[in-house]
C-alpha positions as CSV (number, residue, x, y, z in Angstrom):
1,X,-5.5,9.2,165.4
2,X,-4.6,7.6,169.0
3,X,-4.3,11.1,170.3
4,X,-7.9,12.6,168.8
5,X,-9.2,9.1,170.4
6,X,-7.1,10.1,173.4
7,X,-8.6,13.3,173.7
8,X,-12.1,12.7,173.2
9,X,-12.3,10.4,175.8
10,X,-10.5,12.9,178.3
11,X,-13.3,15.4,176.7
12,X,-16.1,13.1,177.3
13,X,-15.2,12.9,180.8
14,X,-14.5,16.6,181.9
15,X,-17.7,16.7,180.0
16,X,-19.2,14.3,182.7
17,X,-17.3,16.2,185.7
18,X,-18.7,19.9,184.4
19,X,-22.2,17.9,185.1
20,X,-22.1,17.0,188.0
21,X,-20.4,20.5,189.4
22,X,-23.4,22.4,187.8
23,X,-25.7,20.8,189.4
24,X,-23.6,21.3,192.6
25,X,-23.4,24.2,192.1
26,X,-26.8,25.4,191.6
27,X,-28.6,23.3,194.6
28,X,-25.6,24.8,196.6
29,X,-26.1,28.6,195.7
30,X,-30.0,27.8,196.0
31,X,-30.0,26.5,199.7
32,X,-27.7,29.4,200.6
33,X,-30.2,31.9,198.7
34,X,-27.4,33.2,197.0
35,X,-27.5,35.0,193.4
36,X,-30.4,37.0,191.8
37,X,-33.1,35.6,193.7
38,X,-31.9,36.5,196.9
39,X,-32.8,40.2,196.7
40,X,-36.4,39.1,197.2
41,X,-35.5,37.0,199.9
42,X,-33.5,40.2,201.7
43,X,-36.3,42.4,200.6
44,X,-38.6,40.3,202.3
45,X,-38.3,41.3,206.1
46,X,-38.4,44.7,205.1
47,X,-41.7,44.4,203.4
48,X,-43.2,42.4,207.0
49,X,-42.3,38.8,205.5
50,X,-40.0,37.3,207.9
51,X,-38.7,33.5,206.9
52,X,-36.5,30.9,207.4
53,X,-34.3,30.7,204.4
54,X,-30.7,30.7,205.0
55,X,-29.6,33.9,203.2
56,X,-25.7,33.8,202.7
57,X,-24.9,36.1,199.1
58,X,-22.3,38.7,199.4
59,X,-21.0,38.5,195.7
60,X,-23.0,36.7,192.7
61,X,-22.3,33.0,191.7
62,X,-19.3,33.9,189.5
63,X,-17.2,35.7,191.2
64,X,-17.5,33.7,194.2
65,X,-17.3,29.9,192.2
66,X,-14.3,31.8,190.8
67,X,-12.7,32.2,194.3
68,X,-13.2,28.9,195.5
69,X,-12.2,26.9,192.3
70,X,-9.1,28.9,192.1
71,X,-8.2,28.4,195.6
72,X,-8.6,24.8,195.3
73,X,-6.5,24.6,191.9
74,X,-4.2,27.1,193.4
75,X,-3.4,24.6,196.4
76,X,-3.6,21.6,194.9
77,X,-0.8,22.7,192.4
78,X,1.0,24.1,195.7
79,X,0.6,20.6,197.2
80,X,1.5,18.9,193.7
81,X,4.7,20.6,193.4
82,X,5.6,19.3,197.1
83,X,5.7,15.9,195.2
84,X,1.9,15.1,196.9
85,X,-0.2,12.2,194.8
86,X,-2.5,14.4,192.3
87,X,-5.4,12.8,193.5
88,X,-4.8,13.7,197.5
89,X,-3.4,17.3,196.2
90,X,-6.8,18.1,194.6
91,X,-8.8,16.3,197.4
92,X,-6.6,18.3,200.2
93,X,-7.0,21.5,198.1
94,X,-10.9,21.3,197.3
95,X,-11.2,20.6,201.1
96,X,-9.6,23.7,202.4
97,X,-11.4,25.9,200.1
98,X,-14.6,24.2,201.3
99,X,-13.7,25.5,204.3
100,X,-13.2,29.1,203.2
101,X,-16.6,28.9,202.1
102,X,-18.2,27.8,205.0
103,X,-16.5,30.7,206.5
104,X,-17.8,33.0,203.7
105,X,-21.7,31.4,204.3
106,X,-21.9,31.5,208.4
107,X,-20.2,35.3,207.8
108,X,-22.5,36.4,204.9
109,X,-25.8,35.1,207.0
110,X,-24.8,36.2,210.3
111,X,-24.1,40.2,209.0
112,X,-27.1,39.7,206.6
113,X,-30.0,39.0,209.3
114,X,-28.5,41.3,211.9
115,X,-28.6,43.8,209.6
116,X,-32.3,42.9,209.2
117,X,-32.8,43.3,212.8
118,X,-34.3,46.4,213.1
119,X,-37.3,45.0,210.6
120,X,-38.1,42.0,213.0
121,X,-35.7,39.3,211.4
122,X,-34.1,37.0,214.1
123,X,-31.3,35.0,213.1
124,X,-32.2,31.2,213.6
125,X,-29.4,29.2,215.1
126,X,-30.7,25.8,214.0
127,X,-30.9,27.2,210.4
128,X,-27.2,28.2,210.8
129,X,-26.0,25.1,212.1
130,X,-28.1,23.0,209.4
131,X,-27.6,24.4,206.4
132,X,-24.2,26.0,206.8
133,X,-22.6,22.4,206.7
134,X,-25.5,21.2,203.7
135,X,-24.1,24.0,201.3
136,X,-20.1,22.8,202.2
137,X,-21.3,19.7,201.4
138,X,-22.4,20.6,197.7
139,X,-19.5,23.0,197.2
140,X,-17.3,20.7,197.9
141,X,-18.7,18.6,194.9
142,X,-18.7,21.5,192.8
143,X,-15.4,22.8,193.4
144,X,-13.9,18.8,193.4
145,X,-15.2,18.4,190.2
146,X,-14.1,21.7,188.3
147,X,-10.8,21.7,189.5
148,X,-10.4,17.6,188.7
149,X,-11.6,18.5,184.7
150,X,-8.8,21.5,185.1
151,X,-6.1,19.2,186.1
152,X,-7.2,16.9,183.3
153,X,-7.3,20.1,180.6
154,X,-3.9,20.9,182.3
155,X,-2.2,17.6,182.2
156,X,-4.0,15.5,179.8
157,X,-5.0,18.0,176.9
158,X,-1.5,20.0,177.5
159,X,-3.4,23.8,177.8
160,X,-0.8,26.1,178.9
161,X,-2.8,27.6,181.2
162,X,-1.4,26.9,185.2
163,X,-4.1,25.2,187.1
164,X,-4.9,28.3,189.4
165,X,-5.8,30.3,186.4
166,X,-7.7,27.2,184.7
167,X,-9.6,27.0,188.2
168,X,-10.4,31.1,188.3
169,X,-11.7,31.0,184.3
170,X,-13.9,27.6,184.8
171,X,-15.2,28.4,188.4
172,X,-16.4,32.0,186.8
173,X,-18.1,30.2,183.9
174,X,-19.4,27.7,186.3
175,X,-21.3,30.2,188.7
176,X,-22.1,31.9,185.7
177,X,-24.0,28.2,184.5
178,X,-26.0,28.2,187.9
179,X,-26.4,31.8,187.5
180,X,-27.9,32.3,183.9
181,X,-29.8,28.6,184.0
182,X,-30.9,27.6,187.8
183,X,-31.9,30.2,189.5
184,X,-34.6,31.5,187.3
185,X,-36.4,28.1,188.5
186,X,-35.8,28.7,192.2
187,X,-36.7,32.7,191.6
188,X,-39.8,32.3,189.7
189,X,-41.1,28.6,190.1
190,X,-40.2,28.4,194.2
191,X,-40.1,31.9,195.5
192,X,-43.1,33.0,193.6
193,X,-45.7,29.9,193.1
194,X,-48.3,32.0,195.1
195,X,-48.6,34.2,191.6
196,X,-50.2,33.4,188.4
197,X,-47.9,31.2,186.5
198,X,-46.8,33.7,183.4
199,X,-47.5,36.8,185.2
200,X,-43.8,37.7,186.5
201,X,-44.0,39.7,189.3
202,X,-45.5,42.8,190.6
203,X,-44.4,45.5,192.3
204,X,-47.1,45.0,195.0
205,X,-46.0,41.2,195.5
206,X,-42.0,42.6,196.0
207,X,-40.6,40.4,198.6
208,X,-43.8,38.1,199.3
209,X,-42.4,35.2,199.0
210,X,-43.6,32.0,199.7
211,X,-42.8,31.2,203.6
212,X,-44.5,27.7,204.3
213,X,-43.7,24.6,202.8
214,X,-45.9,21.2,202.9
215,X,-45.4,21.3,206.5
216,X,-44.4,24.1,208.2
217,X,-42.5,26.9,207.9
218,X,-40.1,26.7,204.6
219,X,-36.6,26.7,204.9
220,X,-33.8,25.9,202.8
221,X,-33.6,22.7,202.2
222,X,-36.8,23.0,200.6
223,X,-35.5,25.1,197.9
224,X,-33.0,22.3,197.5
225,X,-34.8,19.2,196.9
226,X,-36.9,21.6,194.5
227,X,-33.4,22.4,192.8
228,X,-32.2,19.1,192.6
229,X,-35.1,17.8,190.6
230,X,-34.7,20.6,187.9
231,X,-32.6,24.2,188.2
232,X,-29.6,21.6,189.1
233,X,-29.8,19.6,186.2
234,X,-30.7,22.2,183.8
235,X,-27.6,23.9,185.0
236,X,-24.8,20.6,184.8
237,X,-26.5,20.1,181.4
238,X,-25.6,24.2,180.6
239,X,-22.1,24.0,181.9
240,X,-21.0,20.3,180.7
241,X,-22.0,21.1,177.3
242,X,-19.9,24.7,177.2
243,X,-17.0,22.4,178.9
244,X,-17.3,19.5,176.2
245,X,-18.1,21.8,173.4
246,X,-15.2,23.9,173.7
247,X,-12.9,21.1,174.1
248,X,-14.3,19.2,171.5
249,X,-13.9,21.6,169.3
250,X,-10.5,22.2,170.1
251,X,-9.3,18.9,170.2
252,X,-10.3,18.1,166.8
253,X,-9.6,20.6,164.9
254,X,-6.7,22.8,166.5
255,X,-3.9,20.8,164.9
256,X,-5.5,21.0,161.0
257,X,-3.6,23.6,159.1
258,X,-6.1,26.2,157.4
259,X,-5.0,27.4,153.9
260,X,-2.4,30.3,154.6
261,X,-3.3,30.6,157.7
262,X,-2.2,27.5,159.6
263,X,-2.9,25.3,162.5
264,X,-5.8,26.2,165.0
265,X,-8.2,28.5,162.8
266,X,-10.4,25.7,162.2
267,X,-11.0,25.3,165.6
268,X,-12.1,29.5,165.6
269,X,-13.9,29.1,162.9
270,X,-16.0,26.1,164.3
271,X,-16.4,27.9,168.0
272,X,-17.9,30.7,165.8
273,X,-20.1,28.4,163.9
274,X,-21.8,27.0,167.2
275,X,-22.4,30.5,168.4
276,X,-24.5,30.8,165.2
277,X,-26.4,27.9,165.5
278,X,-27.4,28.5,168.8
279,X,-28.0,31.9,168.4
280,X,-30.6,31.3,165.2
281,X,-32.3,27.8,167.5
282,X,-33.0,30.4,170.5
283,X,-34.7,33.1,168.6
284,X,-36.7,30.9,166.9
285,X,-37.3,28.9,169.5
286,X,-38.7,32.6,171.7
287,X,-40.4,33.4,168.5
288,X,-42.4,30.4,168.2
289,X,-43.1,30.4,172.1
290,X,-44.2,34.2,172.1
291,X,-46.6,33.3,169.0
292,X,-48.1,30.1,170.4
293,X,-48.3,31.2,174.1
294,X,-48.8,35.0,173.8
295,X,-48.8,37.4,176.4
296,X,-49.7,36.8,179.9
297,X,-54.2,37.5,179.9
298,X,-55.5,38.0,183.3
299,X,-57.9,35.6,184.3
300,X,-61.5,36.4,183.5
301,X,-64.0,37.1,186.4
302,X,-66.6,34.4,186.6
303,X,-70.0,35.7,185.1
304,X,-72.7,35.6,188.4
């Protein structure tokens, strides 16, 4: 009983952690106009919309979340196993791979906009210097965090898993949080609010994006406070529920023997369960939204 109380707790709080990186993580890859939003934003010079929004994606939220966390796991376990304090080897390992991504954003924006040159795009110093460190800041939160609930699934929970590849499998599914749940607020609601809510996007409107903020010309840090009221909390909510459900799951019922099968089909049979559920709520919550909203009806002219 002590270790099911034992192991909640430690779930409730890589549960907490798993928060707090999603929402890193999606203000993060907003600001830096990375993911599937950002092909507008590099279609845009090319369609005669130049801007000021720091434009940094070379590989999608998942892949790259997966580099960093990994690098961070993989060298705090290098510095754990040189007898460092846990807490200093994560801190020392989550800072270096902050700096690989800074490296990664001031690379992926410089090659980006001079590639763009040719279209009229010139590469804003000031937006450089600004956001570059803005993103590191919020990575370095997102990739703390995931690879602190790792350690704590490694050492606490006892999963057999080394920390590097703990930190490559959560920092996928992280990015894959932001992906899937944030960006379709900073795509749709931010990039696009000069369109009729509902109406998606032309083909006429590709890469007209919205340039100018409340004063001035937009830039990134725009798209973040407008991330950090919503796409960043609709993604921690997204990721800290897979992290806390999947643990939850596991650390109750793993160790109950199923009838001629033994120990740990429970646990199966309750992740496939959830699947289930959640599959049934969001088709019937899209069903009842595409019969109470219907689709999008152009606005009707005004009768002279």
């Amino acid at each position: 009983m002590e270790n099911i109380v034992f192991g909640i707790g430690i779930t409730a709080l890589t549960g907490a952690l798993a928060t707090v990186a999603g929402a890193a993580e999606d203000t993060e890859s907003n600001i830096g106009s990375q993911g599937d939003p950002n092909s507008q934003v590099q279609l845009a010079p090319q369609m005669g919309f130049l801007h000021r929004i720091f434009n940094k994606a070379v590989a999608g939220e998942p892949p790259a979340y997966g580099l960093w966390c990994c690098l961070g796991a993989g060298l705090a376990w290098a510095f754990m196993a040189m007898q460092i304090n846990a807490v200093l080897a994560i801190v020392l390992g989550c800072v270096l791979a902050v700096f690989v991504q800074g490296v990664y954003a001031t690379t992926a924006y410089l090659g980006r906009q001079a590639s763009l040159k040719k279209f009229g795009q010139p590469i804003y110093v000031d937006i450089l210097k600004s956001m570059t460190t803005v993103t590191m800041a919020h990575a370095f939160v997102a990739i703390f965090c995931t690879v602190t609930l790792c350690f704590l699934i490694n050492a606490a929970l006892g999963h057999p898993f080394p920390l590097p590849l703990l930190g490559l499998v959560w920092g996928i599914a992280l990015g894959a949080a932001g992906s899937a749940t944030g960006n379709p607020y900073y795509g749709k609601e931010r990039q696009y609010q000069n369109q009729k809510f509902g109406a998606g996007v032309p083909i006429s409107a590709s890469g007209n994006i919205v340039r100018y903020a409340e004063a001035g010309e937009r830039n990134s840090l725009d798209n973040g406070f407008f991330t950090a009221k919503l796409g960043g909390p609709a993604s921690g909510v997204c990721f800290g529920l897979i992290v806390f459900l999947e643990l939850w799951r596991t650390v109750i019922f793993e160790k109950i023997d199923f009838p001629g099968l033994g120990p740990g089909w429970y646990a199966i049979f309750v992740g496939i369960l959830m699947i289930l559920v959640f599959t049934i709520a969001d088709r019937y919550i899209e069903t009842w939204a595409r019969k109470t909203y219907g689709p999008y009806a152009e606005p009707k002219e005004a009768s002279s």
